[in-house]
Backbone as CSV, one residue per row, in Angstrom:
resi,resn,N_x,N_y,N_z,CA_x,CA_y,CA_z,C_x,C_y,C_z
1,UNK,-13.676,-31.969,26.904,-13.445,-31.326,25.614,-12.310,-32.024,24.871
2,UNK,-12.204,-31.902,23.630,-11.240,-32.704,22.501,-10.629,-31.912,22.903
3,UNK,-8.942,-32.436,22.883,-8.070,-31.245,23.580,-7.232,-30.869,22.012
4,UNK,-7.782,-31.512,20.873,-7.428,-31.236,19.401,-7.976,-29.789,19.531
5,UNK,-9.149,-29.516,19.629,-10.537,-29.005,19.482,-10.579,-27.357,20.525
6,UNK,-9.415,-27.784,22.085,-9.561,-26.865,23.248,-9.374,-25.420,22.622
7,UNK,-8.290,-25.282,22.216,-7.710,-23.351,21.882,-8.646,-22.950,21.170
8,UNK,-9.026,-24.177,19.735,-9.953,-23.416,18.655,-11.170,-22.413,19.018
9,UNK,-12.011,-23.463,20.542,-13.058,-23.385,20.968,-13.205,-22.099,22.290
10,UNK,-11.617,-21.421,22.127,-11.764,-20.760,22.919,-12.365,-18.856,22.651
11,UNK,-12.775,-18.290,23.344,-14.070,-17.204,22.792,-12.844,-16.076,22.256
12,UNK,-14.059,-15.035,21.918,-12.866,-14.665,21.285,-12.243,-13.334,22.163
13,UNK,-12.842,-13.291,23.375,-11.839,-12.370,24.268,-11.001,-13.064,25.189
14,UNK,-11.198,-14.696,24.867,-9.521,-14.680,25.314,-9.046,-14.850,23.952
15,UNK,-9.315,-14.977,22.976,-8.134,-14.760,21.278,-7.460,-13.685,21.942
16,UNK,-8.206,-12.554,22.480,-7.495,-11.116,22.015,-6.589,-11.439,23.191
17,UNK,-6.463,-11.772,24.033,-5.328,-12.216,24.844,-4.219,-12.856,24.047
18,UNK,-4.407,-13.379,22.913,-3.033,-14.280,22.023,-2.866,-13.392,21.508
19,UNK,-3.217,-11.435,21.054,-2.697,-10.690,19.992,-1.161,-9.893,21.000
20,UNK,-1.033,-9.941,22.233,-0.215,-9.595,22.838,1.062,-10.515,22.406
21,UNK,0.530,-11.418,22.967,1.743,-12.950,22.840,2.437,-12.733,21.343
22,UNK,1.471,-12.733,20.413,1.497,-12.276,19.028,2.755,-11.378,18.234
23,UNK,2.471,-10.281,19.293,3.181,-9.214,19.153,4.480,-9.516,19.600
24,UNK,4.332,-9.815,21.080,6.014,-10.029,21.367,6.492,-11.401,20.229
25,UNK,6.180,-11.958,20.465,6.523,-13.166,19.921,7.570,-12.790,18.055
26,UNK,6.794,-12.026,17.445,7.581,-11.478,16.305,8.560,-10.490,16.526
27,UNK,8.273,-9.545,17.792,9.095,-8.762,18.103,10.490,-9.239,18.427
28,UNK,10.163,-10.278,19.138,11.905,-10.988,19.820,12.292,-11.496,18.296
29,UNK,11.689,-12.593,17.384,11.986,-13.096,16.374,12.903,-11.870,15.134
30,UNK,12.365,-10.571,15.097,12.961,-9.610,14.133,14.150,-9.037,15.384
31,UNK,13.850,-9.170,16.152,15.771,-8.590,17.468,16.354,-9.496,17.124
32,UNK,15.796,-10.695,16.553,17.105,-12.118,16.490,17.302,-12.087,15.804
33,UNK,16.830,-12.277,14.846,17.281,-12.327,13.021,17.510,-11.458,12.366
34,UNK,16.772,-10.395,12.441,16.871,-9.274,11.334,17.974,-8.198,12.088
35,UNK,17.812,-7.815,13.729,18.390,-6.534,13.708,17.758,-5.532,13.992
36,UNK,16.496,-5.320,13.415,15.345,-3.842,13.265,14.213,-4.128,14.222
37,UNK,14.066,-3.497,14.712,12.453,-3.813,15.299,11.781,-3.569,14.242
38,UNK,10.564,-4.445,14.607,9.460,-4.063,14.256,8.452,-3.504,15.336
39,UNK,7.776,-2.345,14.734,7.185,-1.098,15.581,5.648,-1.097,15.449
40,UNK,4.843,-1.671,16.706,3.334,-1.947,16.465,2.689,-0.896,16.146
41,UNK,1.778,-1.018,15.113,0.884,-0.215,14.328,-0.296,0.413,15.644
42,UNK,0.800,1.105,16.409,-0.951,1.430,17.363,-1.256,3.212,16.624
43,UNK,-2.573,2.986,16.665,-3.244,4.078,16.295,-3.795,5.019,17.591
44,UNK,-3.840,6.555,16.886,-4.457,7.196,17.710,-5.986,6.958,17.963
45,UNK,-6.591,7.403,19.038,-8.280,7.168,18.971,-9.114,7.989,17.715
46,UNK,-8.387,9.279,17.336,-8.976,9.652,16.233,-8.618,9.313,14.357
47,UNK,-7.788,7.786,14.622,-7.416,7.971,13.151,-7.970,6.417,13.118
48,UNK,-8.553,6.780,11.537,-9.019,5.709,11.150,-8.697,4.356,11.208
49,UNK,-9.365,3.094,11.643,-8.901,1.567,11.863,-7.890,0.910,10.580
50,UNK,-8.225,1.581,9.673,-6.548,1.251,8.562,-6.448,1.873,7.503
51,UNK,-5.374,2.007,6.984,-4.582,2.794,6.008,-5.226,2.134,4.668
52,UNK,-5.211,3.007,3.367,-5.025,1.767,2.099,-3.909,0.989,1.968
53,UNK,-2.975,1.635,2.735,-1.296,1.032,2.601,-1.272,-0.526,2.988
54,UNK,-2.011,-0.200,4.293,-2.011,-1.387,4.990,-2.898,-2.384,4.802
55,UNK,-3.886,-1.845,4.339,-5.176,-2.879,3.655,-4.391,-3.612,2.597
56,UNK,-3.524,-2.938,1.770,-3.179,-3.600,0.409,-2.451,-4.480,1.055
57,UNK,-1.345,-4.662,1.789,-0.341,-5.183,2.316,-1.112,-6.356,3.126
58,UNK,-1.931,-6.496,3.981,-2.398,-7.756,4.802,-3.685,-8.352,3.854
59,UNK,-3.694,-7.859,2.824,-5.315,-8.158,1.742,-6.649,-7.671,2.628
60,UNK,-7.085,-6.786,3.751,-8.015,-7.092,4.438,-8.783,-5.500,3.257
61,UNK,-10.371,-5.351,3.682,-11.457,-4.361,3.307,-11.661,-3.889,4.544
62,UNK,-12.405,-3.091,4.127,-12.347,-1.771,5.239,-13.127,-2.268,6.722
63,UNK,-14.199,-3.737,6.209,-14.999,-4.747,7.447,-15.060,-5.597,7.985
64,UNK,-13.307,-5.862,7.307,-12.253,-6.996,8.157,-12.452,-7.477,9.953
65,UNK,-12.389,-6.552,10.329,-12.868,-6.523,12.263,-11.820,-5.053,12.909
66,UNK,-12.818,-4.955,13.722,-12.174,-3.012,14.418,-10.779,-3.796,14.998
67,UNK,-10.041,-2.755,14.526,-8.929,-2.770,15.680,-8.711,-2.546,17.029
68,UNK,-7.765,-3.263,17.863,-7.866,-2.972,19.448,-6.746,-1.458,19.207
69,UNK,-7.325,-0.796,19.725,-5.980,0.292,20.170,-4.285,0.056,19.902
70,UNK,-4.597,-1.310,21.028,-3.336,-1.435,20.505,-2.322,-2.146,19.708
71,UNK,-3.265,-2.781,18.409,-2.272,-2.705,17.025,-3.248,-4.512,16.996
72,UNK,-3.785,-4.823,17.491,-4.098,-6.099,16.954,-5.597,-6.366,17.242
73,UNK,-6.313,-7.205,17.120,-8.016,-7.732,16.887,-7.913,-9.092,16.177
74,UNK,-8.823,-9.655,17.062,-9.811,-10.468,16.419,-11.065,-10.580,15.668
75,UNK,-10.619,-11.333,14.726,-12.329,-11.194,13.889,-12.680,-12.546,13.044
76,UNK,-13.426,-12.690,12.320,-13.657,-14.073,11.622,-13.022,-13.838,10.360
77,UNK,-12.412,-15.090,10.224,-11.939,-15.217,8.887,-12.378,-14.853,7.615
78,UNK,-12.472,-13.590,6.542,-13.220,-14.122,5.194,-12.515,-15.339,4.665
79,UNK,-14.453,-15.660,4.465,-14.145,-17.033,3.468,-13.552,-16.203,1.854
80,UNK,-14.383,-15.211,1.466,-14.154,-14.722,-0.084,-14.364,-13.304,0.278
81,UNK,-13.204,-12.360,-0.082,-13.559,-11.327,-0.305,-12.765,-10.686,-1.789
82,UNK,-13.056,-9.185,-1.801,-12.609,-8.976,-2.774,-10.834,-8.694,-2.919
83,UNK,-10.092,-9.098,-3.802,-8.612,-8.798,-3.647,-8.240,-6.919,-3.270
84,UNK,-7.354,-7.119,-2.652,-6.807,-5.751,-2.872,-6.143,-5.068,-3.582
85,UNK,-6.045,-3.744,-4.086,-5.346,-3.460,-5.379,-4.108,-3.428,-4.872
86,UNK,-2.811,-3.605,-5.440,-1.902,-3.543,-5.315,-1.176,-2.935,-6.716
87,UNK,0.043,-2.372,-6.445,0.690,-1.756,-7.386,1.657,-1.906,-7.702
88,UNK,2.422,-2.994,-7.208,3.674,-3.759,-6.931,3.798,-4.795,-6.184
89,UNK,4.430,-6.024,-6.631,4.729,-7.366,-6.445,4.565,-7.272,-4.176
90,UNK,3.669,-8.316,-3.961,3.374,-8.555,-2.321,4.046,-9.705,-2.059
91,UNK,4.460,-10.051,-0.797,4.560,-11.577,-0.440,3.676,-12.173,0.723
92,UNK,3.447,-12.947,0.876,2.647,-13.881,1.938,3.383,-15.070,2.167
93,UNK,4.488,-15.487,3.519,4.760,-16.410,4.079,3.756,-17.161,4.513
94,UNK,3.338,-18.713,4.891,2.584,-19.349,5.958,3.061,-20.462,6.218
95,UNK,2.721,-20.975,7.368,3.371,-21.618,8.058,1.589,-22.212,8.664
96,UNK,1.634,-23.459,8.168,0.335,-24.443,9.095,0.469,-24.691,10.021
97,UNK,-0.072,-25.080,11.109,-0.538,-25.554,12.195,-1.169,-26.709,12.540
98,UNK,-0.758,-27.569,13.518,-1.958,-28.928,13.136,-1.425,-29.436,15.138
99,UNK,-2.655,-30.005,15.636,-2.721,-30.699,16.628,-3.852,-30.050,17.445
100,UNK,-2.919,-29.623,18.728,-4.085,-29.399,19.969,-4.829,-27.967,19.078
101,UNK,-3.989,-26.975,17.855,-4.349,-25.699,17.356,-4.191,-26.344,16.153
102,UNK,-5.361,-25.416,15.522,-5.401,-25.987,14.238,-5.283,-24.565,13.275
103,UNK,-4.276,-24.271,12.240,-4.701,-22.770,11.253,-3.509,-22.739,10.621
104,UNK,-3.089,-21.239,10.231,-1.960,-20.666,9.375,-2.053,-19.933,10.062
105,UNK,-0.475,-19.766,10.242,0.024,-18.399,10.434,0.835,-17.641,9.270
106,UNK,0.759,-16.252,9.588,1.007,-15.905,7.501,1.834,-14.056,8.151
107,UNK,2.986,-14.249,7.535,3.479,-13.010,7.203,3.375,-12.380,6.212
108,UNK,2.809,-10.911,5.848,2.525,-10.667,4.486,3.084,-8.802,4.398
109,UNK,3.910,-8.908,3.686,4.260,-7.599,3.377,4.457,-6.862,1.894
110,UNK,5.184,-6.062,1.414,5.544,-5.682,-0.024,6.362,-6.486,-0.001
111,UNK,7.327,-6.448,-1.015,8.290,-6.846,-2.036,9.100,-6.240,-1.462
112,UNK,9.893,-4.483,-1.191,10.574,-3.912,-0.747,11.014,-4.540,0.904
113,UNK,9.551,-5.060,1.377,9.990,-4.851,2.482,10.436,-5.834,2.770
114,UNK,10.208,-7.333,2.092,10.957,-8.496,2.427,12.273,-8.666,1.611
115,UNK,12.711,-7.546,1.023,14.220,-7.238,0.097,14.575,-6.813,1.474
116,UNK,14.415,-6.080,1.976,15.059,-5.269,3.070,15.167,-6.396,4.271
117,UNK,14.079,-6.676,4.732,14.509,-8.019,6.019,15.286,-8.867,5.408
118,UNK,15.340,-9.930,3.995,16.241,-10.719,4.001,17.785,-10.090,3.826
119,UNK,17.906,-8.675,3.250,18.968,-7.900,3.373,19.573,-7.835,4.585
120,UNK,19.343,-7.777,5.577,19.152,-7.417,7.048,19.674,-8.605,7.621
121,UNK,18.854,-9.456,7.313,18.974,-10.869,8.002,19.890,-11.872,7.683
122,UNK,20.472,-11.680,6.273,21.628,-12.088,5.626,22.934,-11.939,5.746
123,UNK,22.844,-10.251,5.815,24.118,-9.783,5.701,24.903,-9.223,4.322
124,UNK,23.709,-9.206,3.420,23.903,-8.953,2.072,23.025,-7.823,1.585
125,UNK,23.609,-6.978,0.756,23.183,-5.919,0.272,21.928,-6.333,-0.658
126,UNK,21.355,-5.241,-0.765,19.726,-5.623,-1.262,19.745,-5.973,-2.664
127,UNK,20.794,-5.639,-3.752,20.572,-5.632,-5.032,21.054,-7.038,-5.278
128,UNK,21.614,-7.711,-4.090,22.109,-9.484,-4.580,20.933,-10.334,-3.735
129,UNK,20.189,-10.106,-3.133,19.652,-10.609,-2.105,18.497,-11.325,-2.408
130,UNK,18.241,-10.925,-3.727,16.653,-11.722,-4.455,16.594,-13.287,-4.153
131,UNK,17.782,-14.183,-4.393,17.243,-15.612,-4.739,17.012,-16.437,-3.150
132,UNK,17.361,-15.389,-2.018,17.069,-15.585,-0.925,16.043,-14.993,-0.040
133,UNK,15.187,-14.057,-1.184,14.039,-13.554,-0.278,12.732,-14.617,0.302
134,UNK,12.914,-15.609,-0.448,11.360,-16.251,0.038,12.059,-17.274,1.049
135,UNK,12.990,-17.656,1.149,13.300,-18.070,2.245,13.487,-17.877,3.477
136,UNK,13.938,-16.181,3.548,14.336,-15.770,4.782,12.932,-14.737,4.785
137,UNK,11.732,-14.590,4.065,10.388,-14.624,4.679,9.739,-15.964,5.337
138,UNK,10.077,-16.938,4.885,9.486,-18.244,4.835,10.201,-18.473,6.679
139,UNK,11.452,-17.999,6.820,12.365,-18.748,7.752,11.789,-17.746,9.095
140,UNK,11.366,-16.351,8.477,10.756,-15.683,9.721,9.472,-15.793,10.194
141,UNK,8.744,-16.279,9.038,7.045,-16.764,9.520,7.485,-17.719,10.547
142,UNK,8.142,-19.284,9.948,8.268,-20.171,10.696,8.790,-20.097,12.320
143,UNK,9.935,-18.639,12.492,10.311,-18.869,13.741,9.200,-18.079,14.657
144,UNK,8.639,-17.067,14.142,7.523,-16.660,14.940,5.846,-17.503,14.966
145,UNK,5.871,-18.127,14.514,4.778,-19.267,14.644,5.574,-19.952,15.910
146,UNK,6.986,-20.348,15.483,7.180,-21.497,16.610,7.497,-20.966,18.028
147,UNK,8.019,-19.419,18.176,8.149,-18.690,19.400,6.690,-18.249,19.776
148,UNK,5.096,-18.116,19.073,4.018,-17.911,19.394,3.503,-19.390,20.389
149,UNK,3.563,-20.388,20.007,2.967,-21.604,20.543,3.641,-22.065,22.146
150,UNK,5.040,-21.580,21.791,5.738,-21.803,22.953,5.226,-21.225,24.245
151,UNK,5.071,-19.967,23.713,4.435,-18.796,25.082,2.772,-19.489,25.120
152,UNK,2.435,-19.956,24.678,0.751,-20.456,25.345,1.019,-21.824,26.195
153,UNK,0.693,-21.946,27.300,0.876,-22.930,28.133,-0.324,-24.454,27.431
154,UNK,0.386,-25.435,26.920,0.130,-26.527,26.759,0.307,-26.739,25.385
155,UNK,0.579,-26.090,24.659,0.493,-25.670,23.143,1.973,-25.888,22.601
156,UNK,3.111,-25.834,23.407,4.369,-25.640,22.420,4.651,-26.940,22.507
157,UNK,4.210,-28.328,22.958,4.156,-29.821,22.643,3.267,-30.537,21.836
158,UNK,2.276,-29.278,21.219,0.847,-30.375,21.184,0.621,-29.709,19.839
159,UNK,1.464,-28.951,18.898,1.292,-28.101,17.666,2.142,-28.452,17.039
160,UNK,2.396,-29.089,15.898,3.245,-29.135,14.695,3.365,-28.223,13.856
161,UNK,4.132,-27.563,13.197,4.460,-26.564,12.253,4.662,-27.471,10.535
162,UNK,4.213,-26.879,10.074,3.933,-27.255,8.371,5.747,-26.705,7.909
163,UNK,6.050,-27.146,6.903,7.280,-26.198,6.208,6.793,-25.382,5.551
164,UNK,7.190,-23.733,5.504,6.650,-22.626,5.190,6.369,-22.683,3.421
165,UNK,5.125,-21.655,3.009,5.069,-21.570,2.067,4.870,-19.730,1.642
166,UNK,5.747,-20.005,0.744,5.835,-18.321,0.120,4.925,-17.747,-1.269
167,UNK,4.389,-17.149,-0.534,3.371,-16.927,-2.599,3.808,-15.154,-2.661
168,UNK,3.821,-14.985,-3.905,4.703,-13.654,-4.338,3.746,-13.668,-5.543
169,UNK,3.566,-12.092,-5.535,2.568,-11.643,-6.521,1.582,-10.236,-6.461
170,UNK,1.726,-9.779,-7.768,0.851,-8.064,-7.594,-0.996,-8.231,-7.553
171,UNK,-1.279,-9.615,-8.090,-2.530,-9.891,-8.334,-3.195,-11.409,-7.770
172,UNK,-3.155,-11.524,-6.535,-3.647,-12.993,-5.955,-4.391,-12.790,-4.914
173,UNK,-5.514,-13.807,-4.669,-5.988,-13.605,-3.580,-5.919,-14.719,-2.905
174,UNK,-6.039,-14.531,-1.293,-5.767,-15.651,-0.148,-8.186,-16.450,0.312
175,UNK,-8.126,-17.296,-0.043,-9.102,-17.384,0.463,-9.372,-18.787,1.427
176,UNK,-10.163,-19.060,2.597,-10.069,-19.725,3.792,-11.359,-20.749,3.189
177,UNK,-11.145,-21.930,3.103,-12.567,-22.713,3.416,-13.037,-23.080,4.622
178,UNK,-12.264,-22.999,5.714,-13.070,-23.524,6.762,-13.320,-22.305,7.703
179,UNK,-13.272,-20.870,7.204,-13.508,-20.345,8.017,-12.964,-20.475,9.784
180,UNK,-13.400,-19.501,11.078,-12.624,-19.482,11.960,-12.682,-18.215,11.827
181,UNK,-11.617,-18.223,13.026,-11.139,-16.691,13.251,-10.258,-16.127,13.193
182,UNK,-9.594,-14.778,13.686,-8.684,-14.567,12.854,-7.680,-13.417,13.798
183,UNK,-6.440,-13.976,14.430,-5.814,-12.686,15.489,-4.685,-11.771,14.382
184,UNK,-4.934,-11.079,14.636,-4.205,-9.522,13.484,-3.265,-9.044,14.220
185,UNK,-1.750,-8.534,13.934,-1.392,-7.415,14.501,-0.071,-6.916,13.514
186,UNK,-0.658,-5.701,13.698,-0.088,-4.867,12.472,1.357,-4.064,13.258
187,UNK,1.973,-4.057,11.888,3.371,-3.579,12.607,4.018,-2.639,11.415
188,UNK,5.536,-1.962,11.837,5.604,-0.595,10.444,7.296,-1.735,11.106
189,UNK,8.182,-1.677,9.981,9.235,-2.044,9.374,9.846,-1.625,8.640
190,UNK,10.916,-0.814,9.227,11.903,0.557,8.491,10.591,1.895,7.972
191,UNK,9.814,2.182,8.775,9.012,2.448,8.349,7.697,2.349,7.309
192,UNK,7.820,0.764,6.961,6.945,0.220,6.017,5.373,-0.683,6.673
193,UNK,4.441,-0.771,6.015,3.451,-1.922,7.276,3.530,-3.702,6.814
194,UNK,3.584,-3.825,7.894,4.290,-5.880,7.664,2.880,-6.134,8.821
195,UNK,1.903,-7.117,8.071,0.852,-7.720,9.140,1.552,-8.975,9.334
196,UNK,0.896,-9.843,10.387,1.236,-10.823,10.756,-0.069,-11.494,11.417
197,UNK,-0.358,-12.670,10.452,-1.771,-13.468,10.861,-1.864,-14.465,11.462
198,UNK,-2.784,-14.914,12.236,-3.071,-16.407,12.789,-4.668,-16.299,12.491
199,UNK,-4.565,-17.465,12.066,-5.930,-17.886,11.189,-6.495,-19.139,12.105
200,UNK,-7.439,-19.176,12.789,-7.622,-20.252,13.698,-8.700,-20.808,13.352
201,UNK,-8.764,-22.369,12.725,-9.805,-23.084,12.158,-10.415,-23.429,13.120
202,UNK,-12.168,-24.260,13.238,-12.700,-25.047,14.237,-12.052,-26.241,14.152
């Protein structure tokens, strides 16, 4: 097998094995930087697979892919779907991928809530903190992409990281051409929902 080619090609119940890694992996990254945990979105068995809150916040529709219990899933990438409404300014960090794994990884939350982490993570009160928000989203995608690759055995030598990119906006949509798949795991932040994506191309 192309060992460019190995992770991409791998099924997708071992993906759901990377939504664990996933999880910790941002978890240690927000104990280091920010201060706050972030608190996985696990649902009860009787409540619905997602919020509108949270749909608006990660862009996904209601046939995105079921959730695992516990806060993350795999599913295929949309190539095009429809945007989500939003009612106030979103952000989307990403951070590329290129070698033995090929994709984006993408932090995407409100506006509030990346005022509040770079608040957090700074050391600066929220009402001065603007001309440093897309950075210290940009600076937390990047360290949890690079603490995700590390924990997969063969992967934290054989993956390059892109320099992060920040898109901010009440009305945009994210769309994939090469399709792939897609590991999810949803998380609440000061009580707010912050997804966190890996987008895995062929």
């Amino acid at each position: 097998m192309n060992p460019v080619s190995q992770f991409a090609q791998q099924s997708v119940a071992q993906k759901q094995n990377w939504g664990p890694l996933l999880e910790l992996a941002t978890q240690e990254v927000f104990d280091l930087m920010v201060g706050t945990p972030v608190i996985p979105n696990r649902r009860d068995e009787h409540e619905p697979s997602g919020s509108p809150e949270m749909s608006a916040v990660v862009g996904l529709g209601e046939d995105a892919g079921a959730p695992l219990d516990v806060g993350y899933s795999v599913s295929s990438v949309p190539v095009d779907s429809q945007p989500p409404k939003r009612s106030h300014p979103h952000l989307t960090a990403m951070v590329g991928m290129a070698g033995k794994l090929s994709g984006v990884l993408s932090v995407r939350c409100a506006m509030p809530v990346a005022v509040r982490i770079a608040s957090k993570m700074l050391g600066l009160a929220e009402d001065v903190v603007n001309e440093n928000i897309n950075d210290a989203l940009g600076e937390i995608c990047n360290m949890v992409a690079g603490n995700f690759k590390a924990k997969i055995a063969g992967l934290a030598d054989g993956c390059l990281l892109s320099v992060p990119t920040v898109i901010c906006g009440a009305d945009y949509e994210l769309h994939s051409t090469q399709g792939g798949e897609q590991v999810e795991v949803r998380f609440t932040f000061d009580g707010e929902p912050l997804g966190i994506f890996l987008e895995v191309h062929p």
